[in-house]
N, C-alpha and C positions, 0 to 999 in steps of 0.2 A: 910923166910923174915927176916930182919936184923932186930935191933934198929936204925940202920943209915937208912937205907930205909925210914923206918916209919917219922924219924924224917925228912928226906929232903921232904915228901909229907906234912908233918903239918907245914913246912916252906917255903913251896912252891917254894922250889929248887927242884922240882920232873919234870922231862922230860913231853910231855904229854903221854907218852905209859906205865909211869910205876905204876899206877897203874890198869891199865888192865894186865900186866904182873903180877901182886899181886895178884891179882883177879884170874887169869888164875892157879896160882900155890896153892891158896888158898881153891876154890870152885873147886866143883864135879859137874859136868852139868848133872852127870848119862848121861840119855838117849840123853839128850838136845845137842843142837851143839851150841858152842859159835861162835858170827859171826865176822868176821874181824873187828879189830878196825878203826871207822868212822875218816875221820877228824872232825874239829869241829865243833858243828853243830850251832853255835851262839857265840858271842863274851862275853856271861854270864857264858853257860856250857857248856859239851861235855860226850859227852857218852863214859859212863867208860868199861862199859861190859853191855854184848846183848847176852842172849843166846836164842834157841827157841825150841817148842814142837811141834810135831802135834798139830792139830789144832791155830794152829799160835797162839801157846801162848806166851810170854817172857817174860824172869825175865830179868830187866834194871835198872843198875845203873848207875846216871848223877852225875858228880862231878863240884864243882864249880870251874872256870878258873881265880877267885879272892883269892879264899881262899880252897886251894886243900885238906883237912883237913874235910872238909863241902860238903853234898850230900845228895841225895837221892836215893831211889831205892822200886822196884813195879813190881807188876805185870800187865801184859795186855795183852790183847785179839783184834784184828783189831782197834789197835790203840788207844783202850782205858781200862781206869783200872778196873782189875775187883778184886784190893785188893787196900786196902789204902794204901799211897803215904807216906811211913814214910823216916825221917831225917834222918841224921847221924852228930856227928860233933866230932867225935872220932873216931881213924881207929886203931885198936885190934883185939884180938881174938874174943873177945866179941859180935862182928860186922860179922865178918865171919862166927860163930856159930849159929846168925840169919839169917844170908843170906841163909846159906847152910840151915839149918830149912826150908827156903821158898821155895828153891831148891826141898828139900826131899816134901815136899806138894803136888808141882808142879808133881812131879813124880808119886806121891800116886795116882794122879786123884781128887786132893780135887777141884780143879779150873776150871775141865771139865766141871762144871755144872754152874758154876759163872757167870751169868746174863753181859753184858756190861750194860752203860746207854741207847742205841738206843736199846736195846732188851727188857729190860724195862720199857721203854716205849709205845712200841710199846706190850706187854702183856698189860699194863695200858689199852692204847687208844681201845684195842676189847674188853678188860672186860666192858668196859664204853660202849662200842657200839658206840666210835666218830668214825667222819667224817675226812679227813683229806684236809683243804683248800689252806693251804701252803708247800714249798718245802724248802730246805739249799737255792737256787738257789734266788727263789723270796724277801726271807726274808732279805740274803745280798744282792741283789739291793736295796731294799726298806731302809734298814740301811745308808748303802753307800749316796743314792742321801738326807735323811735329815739330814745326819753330814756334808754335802758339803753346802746343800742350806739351811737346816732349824734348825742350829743346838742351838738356844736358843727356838724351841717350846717345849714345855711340854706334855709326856706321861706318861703312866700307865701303868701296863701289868700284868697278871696274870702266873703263869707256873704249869702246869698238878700238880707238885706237893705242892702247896700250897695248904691251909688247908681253908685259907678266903682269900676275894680280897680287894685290896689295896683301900684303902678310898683316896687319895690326888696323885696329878699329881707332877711331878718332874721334872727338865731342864734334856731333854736327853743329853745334852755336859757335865752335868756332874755327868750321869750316871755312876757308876764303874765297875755296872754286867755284860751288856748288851753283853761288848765282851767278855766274857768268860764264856756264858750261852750258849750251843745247842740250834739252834733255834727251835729244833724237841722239845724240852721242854714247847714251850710259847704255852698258851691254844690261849689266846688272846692278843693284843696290840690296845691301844687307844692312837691316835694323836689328841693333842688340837691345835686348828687354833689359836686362837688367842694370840699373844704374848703381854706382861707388859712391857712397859719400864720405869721406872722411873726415874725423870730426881732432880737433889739436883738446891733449890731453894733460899739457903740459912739456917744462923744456927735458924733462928726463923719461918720459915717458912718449912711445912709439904714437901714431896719430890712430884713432880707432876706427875702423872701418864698418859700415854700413849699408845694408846692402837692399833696394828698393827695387821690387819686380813690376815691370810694367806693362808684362805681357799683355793683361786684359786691355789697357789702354791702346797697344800699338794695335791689337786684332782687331778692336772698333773699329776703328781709324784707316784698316784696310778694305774692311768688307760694307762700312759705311761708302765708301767712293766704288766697292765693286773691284778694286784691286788686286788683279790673279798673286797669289805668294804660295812662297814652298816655307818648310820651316826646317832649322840645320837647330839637330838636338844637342850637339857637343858644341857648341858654340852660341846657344843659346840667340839664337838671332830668328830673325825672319828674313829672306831674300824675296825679293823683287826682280822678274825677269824684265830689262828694255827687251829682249834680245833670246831666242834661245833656237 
C-alpha cells in the first residue's frame, strides 16, 4: 500500500472498494474466508471487510462514508459482539498489526468460548431459576403502539443486569436506552397511566397542573397484544414481567 493510498482514504478521495482492497492485501484471514464486498449498508457506514470462521464467527470492519479515515472493527458471533467494539481513526501499520492480532485470536480459538449477550443471559435467567413472560415479538408491539399513542406516559424498568431498581419514572419519548437495549435484557417494565400537563399561567403565577388518566388506553394496548401485567395501585402504574 502506497503513501498516496493512505492519504486519498484520509481525505476521502478513496473509491468505495479501496479499502477493502487494503484490508485484503494487508490482513491474513488464515483459515477465515473473507466475504464479498457489500454495497452500502446505510448512508453513515459501510462495511469494510467481513471475514468468517466456523462457528459463524467474524472479524468486521465498518468504515465511516463521512469521514473514510474513522471506523470501527470487532468481533461477532450470530450477530452480536462477543469482543469490544473498538475505534480507529488512523489507518497504518499500526492498525493492521492489531487487526491481524485479532485475526491470529480468532484462529487460536480464543472466541470459541466467548459468551454472546442472548447467551448470557439466558445462563443468568437458569441460574436465577426465572421464568420467562415475554418474547422480542411482544415487547416491540408493546414499544411500537405507546410511542404511537402514549408517547408522553412515564415508565420505569429494571434490566437482569442491574444491581438496584430505579426509584423515579421518566417520559418514555425521551427515553435514549430503550431502543438500543435487547429487550431479552428487561427483567421488568412499569407504565404509569396518568400523565402531568402543565399549563404557564403567567410570570407571577405557579404553572397549572393537569392531570390526564390513561389507564383505559394503556389496558387496551396490553390485552390487545395478549401482554400478561400486574397493576401497582400506590403508584398508579401497570408492570410488565420480562422476568419473574
Amino acid at each position: 500500500m502506497t503513501a498516496d493510498t493512505i492519504k486519498m482514504i484520509i481525505n476521502n478521495k478513496a473509491g468505495d472498494d479501496m479499502l477493502y482492497d487494503v484490508l485484503r492485501e494487508k490482513l491474513d484471514p488464515r483459515s477465515g474466508e473473507v466475504i464479498e464486498k457489500n454495497p452500502e449498508d446505510n448512508k453513515y457506514w459501510q462495511t469494510a471487510f467481513d471475514a468468517v470462521w466456523k462457528g459463524n464467527i467474524h472479524f468486521i470492519v465498518i468504515e465511516s462514508l463521512f469521514r473514510r479515515s474513522y471506523g470501527r472493527y470487532y468481533v461477532m458471533r450470530d450477530g452480536q459482539y462477543i469482543s469490544p467494539c473498538f475505534a480507529y481513526t488512523k489507518i497504518d501499520d499500526t492498525l493492521f498489526n492489531i487487526m491481524q492480532s485479532m485475526i491470529d485470536d480468532i484462529e487460536s480459538g480464543k472466541y470459541d468460548n466467548k459468551k454472546t449477550l442472548s447467551e448470557k443471559i439466558r445462563s443468568f435467567v437458569e441460574s436465577k431459576g426465572l421464568v420467562s413472560y415475554m418474547n422480542d415479538t411482544k415487547w416491540h408491539e408493546l414499544f411500537d403502539a405507546v410511542s404511537k399513542k402514549l408517547p408522553e406516559t412515564e415508565i420505569q424498568y429494571k434490566l437482569l443486569s442491574d444491581e438496584t431498581e430505579p426509584d423515579v419514572y421518566w417520559n418514555y419519548n425521551g427515553d435514549e436506552e430503550l431502543g438500543y437495549i435487547m429487550p431479552a435484557q428487561i427483567e421488568w417494565l412499569k407504565i404509569r397511566h396518568t400523565i402531568t400537563e402543565y399549563r404557564h399561567r403567567g410570570v407571577l403565577l405557579p404553572p397549572e397542573a393537569e392531570i390526564h388518566d390513561k389507564k383505559d388506553e394503556v389496558t387496551e394496548i396490553l390485552e390487545r397484544y395478549s401482554i400478561p401485567y400486574g397493576y401497582i395501585e400506590d403508584e398508579q402504574s401497570f408492570i410488565v414481567y420480562g422476568y419473574k
